[in-house]
Structures are given as structure tokens and as C-alpha cells.
C-alpha positions as protocol buffer text, in pm:
chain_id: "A"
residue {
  index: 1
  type: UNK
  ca { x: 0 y: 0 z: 0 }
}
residue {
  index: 2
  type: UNK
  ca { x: 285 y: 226 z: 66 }
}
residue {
  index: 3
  type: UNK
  ca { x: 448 y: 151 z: -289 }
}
residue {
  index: 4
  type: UNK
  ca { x: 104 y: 220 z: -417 }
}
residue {
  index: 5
  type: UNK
  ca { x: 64 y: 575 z: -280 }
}
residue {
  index: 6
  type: UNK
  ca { x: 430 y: 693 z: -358 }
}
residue {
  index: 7
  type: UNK
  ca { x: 407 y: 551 z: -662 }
}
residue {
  index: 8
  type: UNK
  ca { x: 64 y: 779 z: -730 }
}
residue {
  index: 9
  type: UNK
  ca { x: 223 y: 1076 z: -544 }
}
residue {
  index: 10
  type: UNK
  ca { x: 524 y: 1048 z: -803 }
}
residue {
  index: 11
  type: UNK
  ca { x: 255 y: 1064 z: -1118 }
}
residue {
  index: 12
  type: UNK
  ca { x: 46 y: 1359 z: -987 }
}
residue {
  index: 13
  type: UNK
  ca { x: 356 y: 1536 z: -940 }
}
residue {
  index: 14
  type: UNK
  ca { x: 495 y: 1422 z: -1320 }
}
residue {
  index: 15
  type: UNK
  ca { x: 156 y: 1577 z: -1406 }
}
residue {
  index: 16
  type: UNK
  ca { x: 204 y: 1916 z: -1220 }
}
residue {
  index: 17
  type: UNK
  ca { x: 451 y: 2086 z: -1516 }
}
residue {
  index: 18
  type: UNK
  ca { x: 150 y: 2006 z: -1739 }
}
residue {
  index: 19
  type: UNK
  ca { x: -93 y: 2185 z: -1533 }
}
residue {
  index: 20
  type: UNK
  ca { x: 94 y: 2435 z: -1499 }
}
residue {
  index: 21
  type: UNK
  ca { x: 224 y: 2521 z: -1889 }
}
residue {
  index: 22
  type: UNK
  ca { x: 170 y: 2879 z: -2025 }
}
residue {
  index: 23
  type: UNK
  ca { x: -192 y: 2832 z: -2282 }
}
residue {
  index: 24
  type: UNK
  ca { x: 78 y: 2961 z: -2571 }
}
residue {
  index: 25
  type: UNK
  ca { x: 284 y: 2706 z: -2501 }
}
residue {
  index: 26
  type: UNK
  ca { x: 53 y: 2392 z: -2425 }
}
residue {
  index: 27
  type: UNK
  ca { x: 161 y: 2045 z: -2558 }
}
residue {
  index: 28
  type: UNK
  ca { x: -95 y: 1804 z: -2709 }
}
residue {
  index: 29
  type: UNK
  ca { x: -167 y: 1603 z: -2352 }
}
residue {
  index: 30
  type: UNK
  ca { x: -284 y: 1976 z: -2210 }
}
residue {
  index: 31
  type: UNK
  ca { x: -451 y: 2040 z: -2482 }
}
residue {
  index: 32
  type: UNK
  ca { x: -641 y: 1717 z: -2486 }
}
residue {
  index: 33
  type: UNK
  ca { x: -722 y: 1759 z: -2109 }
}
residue {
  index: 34
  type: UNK
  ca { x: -831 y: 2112 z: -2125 }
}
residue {
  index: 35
  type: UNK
  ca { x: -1062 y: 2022 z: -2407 }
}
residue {
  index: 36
  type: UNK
  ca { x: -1213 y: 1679 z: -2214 }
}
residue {
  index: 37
  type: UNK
  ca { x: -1333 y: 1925 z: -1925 }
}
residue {
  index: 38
  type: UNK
  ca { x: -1457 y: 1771 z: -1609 }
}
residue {
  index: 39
  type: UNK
  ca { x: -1468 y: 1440 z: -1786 }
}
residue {
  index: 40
  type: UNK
  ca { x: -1130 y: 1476 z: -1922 }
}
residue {
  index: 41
  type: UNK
  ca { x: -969 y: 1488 z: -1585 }
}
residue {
  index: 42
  type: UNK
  ca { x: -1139 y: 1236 z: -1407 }
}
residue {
  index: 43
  type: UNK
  ca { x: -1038 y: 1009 z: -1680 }
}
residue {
  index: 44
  type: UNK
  ca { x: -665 y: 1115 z: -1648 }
}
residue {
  index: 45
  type: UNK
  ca { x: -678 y: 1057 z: -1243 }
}
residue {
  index: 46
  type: UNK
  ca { x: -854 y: 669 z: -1335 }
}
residue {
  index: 47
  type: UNK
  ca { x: -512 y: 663 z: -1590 }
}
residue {
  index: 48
  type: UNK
  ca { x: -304 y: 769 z: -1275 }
}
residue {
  index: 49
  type: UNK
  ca { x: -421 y: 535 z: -1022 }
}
residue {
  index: 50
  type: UNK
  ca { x: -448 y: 239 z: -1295 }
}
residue {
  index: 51
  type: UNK
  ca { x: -74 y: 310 z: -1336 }
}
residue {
  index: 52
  type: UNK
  ca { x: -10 y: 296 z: -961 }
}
residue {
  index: 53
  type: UNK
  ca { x: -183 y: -16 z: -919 }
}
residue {
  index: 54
  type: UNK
  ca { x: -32 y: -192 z: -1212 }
}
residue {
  index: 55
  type: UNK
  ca { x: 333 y: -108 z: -1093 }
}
residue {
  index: 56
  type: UNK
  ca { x: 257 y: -195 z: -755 }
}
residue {
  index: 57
  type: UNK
  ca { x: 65 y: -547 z: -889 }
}
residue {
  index: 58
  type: UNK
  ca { x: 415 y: -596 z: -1069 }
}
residue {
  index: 59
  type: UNK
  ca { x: 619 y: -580 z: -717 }
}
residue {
  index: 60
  type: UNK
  ca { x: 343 y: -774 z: -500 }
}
residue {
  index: 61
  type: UNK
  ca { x: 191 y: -1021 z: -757 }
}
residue {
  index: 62
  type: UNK
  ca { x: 574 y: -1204 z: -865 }
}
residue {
  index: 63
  type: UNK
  ca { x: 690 y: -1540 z: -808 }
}
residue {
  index: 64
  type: UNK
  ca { x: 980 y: -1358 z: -621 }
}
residue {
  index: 65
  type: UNK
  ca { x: 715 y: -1220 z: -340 }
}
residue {
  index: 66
  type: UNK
  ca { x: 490 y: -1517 z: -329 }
}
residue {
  index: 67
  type: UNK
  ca { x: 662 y: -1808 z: -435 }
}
residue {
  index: 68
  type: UNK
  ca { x: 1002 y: -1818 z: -345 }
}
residue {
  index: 69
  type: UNK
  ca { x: 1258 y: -2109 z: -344 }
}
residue {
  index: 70
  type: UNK
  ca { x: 1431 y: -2078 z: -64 }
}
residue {
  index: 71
  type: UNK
  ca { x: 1112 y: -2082 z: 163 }
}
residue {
  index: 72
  type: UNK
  ca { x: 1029 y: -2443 z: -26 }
}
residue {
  index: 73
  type: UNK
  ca { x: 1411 y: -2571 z: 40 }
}
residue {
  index: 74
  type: UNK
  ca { x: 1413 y: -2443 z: 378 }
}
residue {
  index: 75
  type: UNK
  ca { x: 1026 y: -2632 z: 489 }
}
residue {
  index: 76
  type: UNK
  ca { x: 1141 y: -2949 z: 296 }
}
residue {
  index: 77
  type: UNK
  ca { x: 1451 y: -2987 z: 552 }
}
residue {
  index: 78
  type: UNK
  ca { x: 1197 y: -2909 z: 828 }
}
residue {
  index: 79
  type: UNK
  ca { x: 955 y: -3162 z: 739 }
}
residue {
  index: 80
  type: UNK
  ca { x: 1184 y: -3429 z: 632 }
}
residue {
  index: 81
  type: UNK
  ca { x: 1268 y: -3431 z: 1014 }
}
residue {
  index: 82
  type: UNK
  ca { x: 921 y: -3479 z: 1081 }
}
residue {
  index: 83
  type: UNK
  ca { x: 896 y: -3198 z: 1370 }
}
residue {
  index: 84
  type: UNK
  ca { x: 528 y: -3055 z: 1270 }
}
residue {
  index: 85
  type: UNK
  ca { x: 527 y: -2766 z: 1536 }
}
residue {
  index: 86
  type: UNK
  ca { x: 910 y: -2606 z: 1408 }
}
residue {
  index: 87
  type: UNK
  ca { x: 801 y: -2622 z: 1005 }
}
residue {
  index: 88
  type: UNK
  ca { x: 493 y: -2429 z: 1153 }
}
residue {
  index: 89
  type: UNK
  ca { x: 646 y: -2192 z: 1340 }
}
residue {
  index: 90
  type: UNK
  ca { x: 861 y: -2137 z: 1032 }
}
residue {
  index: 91
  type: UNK
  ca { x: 521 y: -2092 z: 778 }
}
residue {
  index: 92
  type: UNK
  ca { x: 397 y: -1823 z: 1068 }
}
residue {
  index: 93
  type: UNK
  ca { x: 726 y: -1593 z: 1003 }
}
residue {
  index: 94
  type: UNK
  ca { x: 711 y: -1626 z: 651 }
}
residue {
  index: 95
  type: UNK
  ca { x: 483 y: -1475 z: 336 }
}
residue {
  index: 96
  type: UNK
  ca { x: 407 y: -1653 z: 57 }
}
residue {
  index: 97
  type: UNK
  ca { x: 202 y: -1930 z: -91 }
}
residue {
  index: 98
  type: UNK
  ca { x: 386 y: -2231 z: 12 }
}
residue {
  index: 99
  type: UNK
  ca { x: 421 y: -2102 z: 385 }
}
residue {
  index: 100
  type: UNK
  ca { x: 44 y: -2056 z: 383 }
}
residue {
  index: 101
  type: UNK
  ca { x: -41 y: -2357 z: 281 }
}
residue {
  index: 102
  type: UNK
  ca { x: 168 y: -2569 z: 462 }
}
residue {
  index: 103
  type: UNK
  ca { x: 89 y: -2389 z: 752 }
}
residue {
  index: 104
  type: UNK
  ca { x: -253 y: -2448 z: 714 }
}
residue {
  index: 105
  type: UNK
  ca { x: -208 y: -2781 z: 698 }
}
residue {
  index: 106
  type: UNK
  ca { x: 57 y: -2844 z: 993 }
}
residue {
  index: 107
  type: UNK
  ca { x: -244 y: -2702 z: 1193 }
}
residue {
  index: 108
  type: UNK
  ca { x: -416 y: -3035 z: 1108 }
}
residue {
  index: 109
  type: UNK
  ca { x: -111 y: -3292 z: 1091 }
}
residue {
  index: 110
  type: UNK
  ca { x: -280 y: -3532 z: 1373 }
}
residue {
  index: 111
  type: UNK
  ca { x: -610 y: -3542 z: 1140 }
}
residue {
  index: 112
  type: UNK
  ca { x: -427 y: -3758 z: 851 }
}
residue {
  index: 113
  type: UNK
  ca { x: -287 y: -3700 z: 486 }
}
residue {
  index: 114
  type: UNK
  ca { x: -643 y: -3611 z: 355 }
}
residue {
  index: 115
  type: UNK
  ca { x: -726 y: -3351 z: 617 }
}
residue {
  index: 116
  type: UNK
  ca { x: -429 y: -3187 z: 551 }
}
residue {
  index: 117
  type: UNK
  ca { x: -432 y: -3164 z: 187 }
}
residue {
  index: 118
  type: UNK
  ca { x: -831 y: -3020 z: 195 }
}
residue {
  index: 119
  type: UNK
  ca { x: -682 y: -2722 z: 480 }
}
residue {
  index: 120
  type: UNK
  ca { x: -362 y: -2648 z: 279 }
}
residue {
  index: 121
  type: UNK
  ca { x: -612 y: -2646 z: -59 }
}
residue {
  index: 122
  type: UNK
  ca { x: -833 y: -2416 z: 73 }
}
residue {
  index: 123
  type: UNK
  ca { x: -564 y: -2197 z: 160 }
}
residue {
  index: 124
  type: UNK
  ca { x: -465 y: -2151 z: -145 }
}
residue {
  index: 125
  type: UNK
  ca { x: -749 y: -2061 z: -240 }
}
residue {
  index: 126
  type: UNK
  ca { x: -847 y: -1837 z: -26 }
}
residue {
  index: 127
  type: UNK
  ca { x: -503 y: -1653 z: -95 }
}
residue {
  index: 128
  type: UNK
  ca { x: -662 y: -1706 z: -462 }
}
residue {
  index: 129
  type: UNK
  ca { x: -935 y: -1536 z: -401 }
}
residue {
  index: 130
  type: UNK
  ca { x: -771 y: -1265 z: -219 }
}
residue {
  index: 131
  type: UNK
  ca { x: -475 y: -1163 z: -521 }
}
residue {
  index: 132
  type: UNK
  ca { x: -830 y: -1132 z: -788 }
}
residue {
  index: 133
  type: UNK
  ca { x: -972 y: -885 z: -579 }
}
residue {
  index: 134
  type: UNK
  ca { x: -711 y: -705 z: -553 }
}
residue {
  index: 135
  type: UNK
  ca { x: -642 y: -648 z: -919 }
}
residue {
  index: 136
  type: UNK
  ca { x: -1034 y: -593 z: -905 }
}
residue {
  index: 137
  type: UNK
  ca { x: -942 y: -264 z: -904 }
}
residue {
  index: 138
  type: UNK
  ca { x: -770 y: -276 z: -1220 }
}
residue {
  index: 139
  type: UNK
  ca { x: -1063 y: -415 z: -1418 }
}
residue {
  index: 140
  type: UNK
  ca { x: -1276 y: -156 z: -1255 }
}
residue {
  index: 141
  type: UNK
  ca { x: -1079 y: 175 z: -1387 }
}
residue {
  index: 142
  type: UNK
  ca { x: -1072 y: -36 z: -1711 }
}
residue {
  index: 143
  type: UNK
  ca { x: -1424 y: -36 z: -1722 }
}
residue {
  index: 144
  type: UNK
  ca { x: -1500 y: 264 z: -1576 }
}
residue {
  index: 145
  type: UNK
  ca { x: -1253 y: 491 z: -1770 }
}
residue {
  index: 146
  type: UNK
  ca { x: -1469 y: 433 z: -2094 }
}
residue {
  index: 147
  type: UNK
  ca { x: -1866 y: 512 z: -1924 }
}
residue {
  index: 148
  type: UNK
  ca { x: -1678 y: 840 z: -1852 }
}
residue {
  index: 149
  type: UNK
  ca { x: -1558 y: 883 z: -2189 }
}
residue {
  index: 150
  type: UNK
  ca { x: -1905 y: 846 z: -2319 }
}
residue {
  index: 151
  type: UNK
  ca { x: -2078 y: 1091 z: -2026 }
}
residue {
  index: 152
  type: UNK
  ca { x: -1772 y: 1352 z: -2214 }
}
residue {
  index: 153
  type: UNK
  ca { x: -1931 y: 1191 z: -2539 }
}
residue {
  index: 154
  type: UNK
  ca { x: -2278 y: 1310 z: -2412 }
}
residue {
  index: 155
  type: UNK
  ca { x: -2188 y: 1626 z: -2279 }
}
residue {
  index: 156
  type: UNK
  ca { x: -1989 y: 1801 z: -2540 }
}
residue {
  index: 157
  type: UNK
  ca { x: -2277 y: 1700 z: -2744 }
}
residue {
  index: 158
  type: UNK
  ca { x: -2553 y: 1814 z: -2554 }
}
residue {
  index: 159
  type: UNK
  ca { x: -2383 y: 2158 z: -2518 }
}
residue {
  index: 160
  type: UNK
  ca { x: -2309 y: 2184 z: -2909 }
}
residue {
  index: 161
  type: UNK
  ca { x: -2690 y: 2145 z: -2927 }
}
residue {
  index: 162
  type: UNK
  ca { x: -2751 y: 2445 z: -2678 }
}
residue {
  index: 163
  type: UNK
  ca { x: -2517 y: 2647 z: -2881 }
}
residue {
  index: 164
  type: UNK
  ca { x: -2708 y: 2535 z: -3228 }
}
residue {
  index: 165
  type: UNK
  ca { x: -3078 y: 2573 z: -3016 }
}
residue {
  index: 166
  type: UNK
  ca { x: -2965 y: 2957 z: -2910 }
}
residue {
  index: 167
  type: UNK
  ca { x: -2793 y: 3044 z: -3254 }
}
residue {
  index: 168
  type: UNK
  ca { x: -2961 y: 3149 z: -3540 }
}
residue {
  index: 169
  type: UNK
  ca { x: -2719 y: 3057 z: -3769 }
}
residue {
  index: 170
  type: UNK
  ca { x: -2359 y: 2966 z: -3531 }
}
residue {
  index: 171
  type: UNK
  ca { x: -2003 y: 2935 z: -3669 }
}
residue {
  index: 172
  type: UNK
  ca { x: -1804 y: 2635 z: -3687 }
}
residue {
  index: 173
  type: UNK
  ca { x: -1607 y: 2768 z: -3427 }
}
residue {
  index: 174
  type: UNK
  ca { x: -1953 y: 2796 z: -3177 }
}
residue {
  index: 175
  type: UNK
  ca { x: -1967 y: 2410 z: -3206 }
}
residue {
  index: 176
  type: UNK
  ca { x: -1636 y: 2302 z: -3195 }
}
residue {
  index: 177
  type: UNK
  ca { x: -1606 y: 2326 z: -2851 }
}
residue {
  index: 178
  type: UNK
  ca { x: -1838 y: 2063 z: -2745 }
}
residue {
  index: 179
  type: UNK
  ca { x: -1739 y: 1874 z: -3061 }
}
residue {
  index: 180
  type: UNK
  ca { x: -1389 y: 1837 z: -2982 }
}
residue {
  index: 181
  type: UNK
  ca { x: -1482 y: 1765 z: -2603 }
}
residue {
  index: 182
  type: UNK
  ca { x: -1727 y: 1506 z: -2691 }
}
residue {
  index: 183
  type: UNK
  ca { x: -1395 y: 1310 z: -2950 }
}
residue {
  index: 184
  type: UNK
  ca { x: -1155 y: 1412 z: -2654 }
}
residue {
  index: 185
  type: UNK
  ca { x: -1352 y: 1243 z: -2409 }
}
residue {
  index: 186
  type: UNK
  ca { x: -1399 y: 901 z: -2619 }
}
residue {
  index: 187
  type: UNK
  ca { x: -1026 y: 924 z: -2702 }
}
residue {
  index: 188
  type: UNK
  ca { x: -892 y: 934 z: -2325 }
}
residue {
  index: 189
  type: UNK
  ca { x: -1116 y: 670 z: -2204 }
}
residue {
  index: 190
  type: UNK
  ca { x: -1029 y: 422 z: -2486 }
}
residue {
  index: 191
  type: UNK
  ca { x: -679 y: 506 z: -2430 }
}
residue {
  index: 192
  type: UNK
  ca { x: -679 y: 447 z: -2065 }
}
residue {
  index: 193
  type: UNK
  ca { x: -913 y: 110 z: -2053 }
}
residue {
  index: 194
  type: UNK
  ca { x: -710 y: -95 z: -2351 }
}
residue {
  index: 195
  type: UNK
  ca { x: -364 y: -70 z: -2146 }
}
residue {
  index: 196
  type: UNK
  ca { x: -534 y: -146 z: -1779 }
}
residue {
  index: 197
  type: UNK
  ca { x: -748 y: -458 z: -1959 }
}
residue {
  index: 198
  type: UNK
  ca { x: -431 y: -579 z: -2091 }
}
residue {
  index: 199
  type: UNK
  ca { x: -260 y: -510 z: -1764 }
}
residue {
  index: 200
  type: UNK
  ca { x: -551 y: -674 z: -1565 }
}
residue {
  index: 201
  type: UNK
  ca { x: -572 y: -1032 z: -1790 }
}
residue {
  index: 202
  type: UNK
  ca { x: -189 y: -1023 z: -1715 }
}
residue {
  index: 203
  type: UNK
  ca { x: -169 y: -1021 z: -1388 }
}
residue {
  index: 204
  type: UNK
  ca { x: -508 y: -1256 z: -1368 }
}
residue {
  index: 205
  type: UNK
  ca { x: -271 y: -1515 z: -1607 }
}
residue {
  index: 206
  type: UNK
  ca { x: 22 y: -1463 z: -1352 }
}
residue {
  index: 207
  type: UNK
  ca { x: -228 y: -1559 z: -1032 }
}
residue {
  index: 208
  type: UNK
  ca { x: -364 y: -1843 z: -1214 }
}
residue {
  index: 209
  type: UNK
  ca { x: 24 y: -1958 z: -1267 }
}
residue {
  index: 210
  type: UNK
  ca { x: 147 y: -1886 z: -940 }
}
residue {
  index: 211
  type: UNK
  ca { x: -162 y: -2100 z: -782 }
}
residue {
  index: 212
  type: UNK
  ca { x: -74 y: -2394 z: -1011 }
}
residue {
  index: 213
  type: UNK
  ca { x: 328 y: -2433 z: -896 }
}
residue {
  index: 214
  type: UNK
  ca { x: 233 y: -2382 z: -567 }
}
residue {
  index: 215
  type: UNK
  ca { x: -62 y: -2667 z: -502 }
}
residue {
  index: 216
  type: UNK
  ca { x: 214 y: -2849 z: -720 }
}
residue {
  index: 217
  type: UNK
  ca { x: 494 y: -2749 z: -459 }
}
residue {
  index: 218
  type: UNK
  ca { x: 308 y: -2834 z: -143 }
}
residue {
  index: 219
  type: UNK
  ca { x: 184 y: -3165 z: -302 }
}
residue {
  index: 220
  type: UNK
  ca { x: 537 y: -3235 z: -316 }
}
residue {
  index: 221
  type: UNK
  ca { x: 630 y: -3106 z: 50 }
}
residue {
  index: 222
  type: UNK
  ca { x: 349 y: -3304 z: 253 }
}
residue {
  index: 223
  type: UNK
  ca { x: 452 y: -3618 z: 60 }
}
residue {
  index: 224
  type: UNK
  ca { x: 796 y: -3566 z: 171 }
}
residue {
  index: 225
  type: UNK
  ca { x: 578 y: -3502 z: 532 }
}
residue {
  index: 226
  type: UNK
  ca { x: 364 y: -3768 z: 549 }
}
residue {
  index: 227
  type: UNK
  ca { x: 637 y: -4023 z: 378 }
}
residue {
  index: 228
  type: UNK
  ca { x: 842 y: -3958 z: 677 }
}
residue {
  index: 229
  type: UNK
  ca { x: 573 y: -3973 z: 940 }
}
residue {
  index: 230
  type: UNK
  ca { x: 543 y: -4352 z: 806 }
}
């Protein structure tokens, strides 16, 4: 979480030179924010956020953070001496998948193989369940960033009609301003929900993966556990 808010902290204040830029002298990106309007911005702070969470997904979701060798090297030694209550002291100071599940199902070591496979299975899932909603959020701005887009769509739209309904006969240049807001608006939001979709099925493929080794990893380690309790 900490990540996550520097990381947004360090965009907004990227974005601050932009806000600030003399009207003569605005780039494109101002331009195309100061014509989205109210729309326009919200998209850009869905863009900003969607960033932060995707390069804070890329540091928290990795087989570096949650499934790490060394944690499965160090539980096999434990458990190959059969001593249940040190290999689950060891899962409580450690994060990951494999501690978690093995854990779990140390807690239930005196019920048999089966009851230990079902708590270290659940487990997982539950830490399963628990990495999707988190990149919830992702699909969410993805989602949301194009409705806004189309309430910008609407509303340029809407107020090229009030110029046109007060106008006897308006200039191009009357209409253009809800015209361009209305393109702007659709613009931004597609270009903000393609890269967080892609972003989101990644990191849903990488959970997916990471779930897989792991039931296949602690398979492996309560064999080597229950083998040795024989």
C-alpha cells in the first residue's frame, strides 16, 4: 500500500509541469485535457491510479514475493525431520504461498494426509481469491474509464446542441467546442481502458500460474511429510 501511494504521489507530481504550462505554449496532452473538461480529468486521475496499481501489482503479484525457493528448500529440511510444530512456526514468520499452505495444513497434521491436503487447498485458495480482488481494481478503472468517456461523449454534445438551439445561424467555431470535447472524451477513455485490460488479464494469467506451482509445490512437500511420518 505504501508503494502504491508513492508511486501515485510520483505521477500527480509528473503531471504538475503540465498543469501548470503557459496556454501559448501547451503540448498536445494539455490540450487534450483542457478540451475533455470535467470528464477529461477524471479520466486522467482513473489513468493515474491504474498506473499505480499496475506497478505496484508488478512488485506484489511475482513469483519472487509469493513463491520463493528458498522458503520451499528451507520447509522441505523441516519436514523431512518430521517436527510438525518447528516447520509451523517457520510458515507463521514467513509470506508466501507455500508457507500458507503448509501452515494451514501443519495445523491439522494429527487429522491424517487427507485432512491436511483439503486445509492447505483451501488456503490456497483463499489466498486465490484474495490476489483477484485485488487487481479488481484494475478491471474496474478499465471499465469505468470508458462510461466516462461516453458521459464527455454526451456532454460536449448536448452543449453543441444548446449552442445550435440559441444560434440562429452559429459558426463552426460555436460548435467546436463541445465537438472536440465530446472526440476528446472518447479518445482518453479508450486510451486508458485498452492498457489497464491488458494489464488486468496479465496479472489474472500470472495468479492463475502462481496457484498452479504452488498446489504443485506443497503436493510435493506433505509427501515428503507424510512419507516420513510412516
Amino acid at each position: 500500500m505504501k508503494l502504491f501511494v508513492r508511486t501515485c504521489l510520483f505521477l500527480f507530481l509528473l503531471a504538475l509541469p503540465l498543469a501548470a504550462a503557459a496556454p501559448e505554449r501547451e503540448d498536445f496532452l494539455l490540450l487534450i485535457l483542457r478540451a475533455g473538461g470535467f470528464f477529461g480529468w477524471c479520466i486522467f486521475a482513473c489513468s493515474v491510479i491504474g498506473v499505480g496499481l499496475l506497478l505496484e501489482h508488478a512488485f506484489s503479484i511475482s513469483r519472487r514475493k509469493l513463491l520463493r525457493n528458498d522458503d520451499a528448500v528451507q520447509l522441505r529440511q523441516l519436514l523431512l525431520t518430521g517436527d510438525a510444530v518447528v516447520a509451523r512456526e517457520f510458515c507463521s514468520t514467513r509470506q508466501g504461498l507455500i508457507p500458507a499452505a503448509i501452515g494451514a495444513a501443519l495445523a491439522r497434521a494429527g487429522q491424517g494426509r487427507e485432512a491436511m491436503e483439503r486445509a492447505a487447498g483451501e488456503r490456497l485458495d483463499e489466498e486465490s481469491v484474495r490476489l483477484h480482488a485485488k487487481i479488481g481494481w484494475v478491471a474496474l478503472l478499465a471499465n469505468l474509464s470508458p462510461l466516462l468517456g461516453l458521459l464527455g461523449t454526451v456532454s460536449g454534445m448536448l452543449w453543441s446542441f444548446g449552442v445550435i438551439e440559441q444560434m440562429t445561424n452559429p459558426a463552426p467555431a460555436d460548435l467546436a467546442g463541445g465537438i472536440k470535447e465530446a472526440l476528446v472524451t472518447t479518445l482518453l477513455g479508450l486510451c486508458v481502458a485498452i492498457p489497464l485490460t491488458v494489464g488486468f488479464f496479465f496479472f489474472r494469467d500470472r495468479i492463475v500460474a502462481l496457484g498452479l506451482d504452488a498446489s504443485s509445490e506443497v503436493a510435493m512437500l506433505l509427501d515428503d511429510f507424510c512419507a516420513n511420518q510412516d
